[in-house]
N, C-alpha and C positions, 0 to 999 in steps of 0.2 A: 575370148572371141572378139572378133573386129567389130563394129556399131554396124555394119552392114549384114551380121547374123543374128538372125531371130531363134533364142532360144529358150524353152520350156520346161518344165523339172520337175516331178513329183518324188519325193520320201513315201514311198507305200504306193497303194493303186488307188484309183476313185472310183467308188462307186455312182452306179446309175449313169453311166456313160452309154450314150445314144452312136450308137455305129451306123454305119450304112450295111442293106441287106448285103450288099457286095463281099463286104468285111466281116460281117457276122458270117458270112457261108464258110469265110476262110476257117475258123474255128470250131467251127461247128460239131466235131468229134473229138476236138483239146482235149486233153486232161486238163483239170482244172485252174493248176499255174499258169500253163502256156496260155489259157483263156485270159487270166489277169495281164498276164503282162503284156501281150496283143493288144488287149484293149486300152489301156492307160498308155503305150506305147505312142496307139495313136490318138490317145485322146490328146497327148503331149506335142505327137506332128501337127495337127487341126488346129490346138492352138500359137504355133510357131508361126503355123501359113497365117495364120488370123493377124498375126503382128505383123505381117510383113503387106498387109490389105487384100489376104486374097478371099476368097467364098469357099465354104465346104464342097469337100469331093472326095469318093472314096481311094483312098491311095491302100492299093494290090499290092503283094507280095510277085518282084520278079523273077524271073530264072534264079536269082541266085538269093531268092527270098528278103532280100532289099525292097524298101518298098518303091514301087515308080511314082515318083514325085508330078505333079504337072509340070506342061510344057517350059520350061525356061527357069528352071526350080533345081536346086541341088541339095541334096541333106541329109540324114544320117539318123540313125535312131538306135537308141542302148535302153539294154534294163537287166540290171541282176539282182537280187535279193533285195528288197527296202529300195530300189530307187531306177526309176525311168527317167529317161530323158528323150528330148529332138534336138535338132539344128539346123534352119534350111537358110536359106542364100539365094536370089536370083541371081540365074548363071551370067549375068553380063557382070556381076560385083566381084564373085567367085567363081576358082574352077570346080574345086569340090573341099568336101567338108567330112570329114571323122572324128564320130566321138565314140569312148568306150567307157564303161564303167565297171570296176570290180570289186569283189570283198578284200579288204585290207587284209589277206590271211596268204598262207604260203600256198605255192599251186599244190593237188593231190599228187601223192607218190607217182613216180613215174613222167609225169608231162613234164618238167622242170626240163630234161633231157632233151623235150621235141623243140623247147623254146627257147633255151639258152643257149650260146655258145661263147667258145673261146674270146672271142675277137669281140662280142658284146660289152658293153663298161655301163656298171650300174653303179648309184648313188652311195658312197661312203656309210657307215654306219650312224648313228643317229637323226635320221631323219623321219623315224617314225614309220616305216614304211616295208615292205617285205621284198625283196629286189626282186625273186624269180617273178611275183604277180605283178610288180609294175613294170618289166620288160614284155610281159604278157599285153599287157594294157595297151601300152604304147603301140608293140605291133598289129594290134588288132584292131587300133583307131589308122593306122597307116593305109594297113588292107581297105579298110570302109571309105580311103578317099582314095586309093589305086582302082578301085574295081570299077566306078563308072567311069574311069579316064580310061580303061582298057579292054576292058570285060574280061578281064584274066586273072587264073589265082593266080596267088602268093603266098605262099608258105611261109613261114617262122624261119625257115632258115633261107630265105632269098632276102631278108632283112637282117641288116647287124645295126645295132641301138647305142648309142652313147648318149647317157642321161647326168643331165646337171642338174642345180638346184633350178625343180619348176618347170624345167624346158627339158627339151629332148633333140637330137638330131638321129635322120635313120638315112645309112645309106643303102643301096639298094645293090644286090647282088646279081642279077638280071637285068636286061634292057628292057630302060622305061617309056612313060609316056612323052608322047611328043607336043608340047605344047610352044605354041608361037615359033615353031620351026626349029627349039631345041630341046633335046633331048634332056626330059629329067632323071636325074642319078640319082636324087634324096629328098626326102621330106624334113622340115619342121614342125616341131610341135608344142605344147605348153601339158603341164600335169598337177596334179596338186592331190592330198591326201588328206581326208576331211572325215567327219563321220564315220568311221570306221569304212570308209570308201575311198578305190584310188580311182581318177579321173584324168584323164588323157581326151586331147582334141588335136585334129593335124587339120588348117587350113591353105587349102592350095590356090594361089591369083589373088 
């Protein structure tokens, strides 16, 4: 990430984490994971915004369960098995920001097919890493920075991935967003594979 994103990480969840009535309502009838990982979620975004000098507030889940960051705020939020994260940005430094996180393991029977394709190029062998799950990764940090630049999905297959050592490029199968008057076709991005976790970030501006 650029020095101008503030980012925060937890391995596991923390307990005694104080929400806002706001954000506790959101959970309120969780099953008990989704309660954890909600909560460390944003106990991870509060302390992003904290870096970056801002004052607690409760950030909602919106339409498309993203959470609405404050005014002039751009940022991204993951958690899968053992590890949470944030990433926020004021929108005059950044356009938007995606991150994803997932288990270094091959996707379940069946999905590999919704997320891979022909025209996709994953990482040679020995890199330690499972290709179908880090093409997964990749496009699911893409989606988290197309969605506020559009409010539109994006499917797994409106994205084809070419992945290098670290980095990644995705071009985009659909017309994209418009920023500064030109049309974007593709994202960049960075990955790495650590802890039995792969980890993708796409920064946009």
């Amino acid at each position: 990430m650029p020095p101008t994103v503030a980012i925060a990480e937890v391995f596991g969840d923390v307990a005694d984490v104080e929400l806002f009535p706001e954000e506790q309502a959101v959970i309120a009838v969780a099953i008990e994971g989704r309660r954890r990982e909600f909560t460390t979620g944003r106990h991870c975004a509060h302390l992003a915004l904290s870096r970056l000098g801002l004052p607690r507030t409760p950030l909602l889940p919106g339409p498309s369960r993203a959470p609405m960051w404050p005014p002039g705020i751009v940022g991204s939020i993951t958690h899968c098995e053992g590890y949470r994260a944030a990433a926020v940005a004021h929108a005059q430094d950044i356009g938007s920001v995606g991150i994803d996180a997932e288990p270094n393991q091959p996707l379940p029977e069946g999905v590999a097919r919704l997320v891979v394709f022909d025209d996709d190029y994953t990482v040679p062998a020995g890199y330690g890493v499972h290709a179908d799950r880090l093409l997964f990764c990749c496009k699911e940090a893409v989606y988290k920075a197309w969605y506020p630049l559009t409010g539109r999905w994006l499917g797994f297959e409106d994205v084809r991935v070419r992945i290098e050592e670290l980095r990644f490029t995705a071009k985009l199968k659909v017309p994209g967003p418009i920023l500064d008057g030109v049309e974007v076709t593709g994202f960049t991005g960075r990955w790495i594979a650590r802890d039995r976790l792969i980890l993708a970030a796409v920064v946009v501006g």
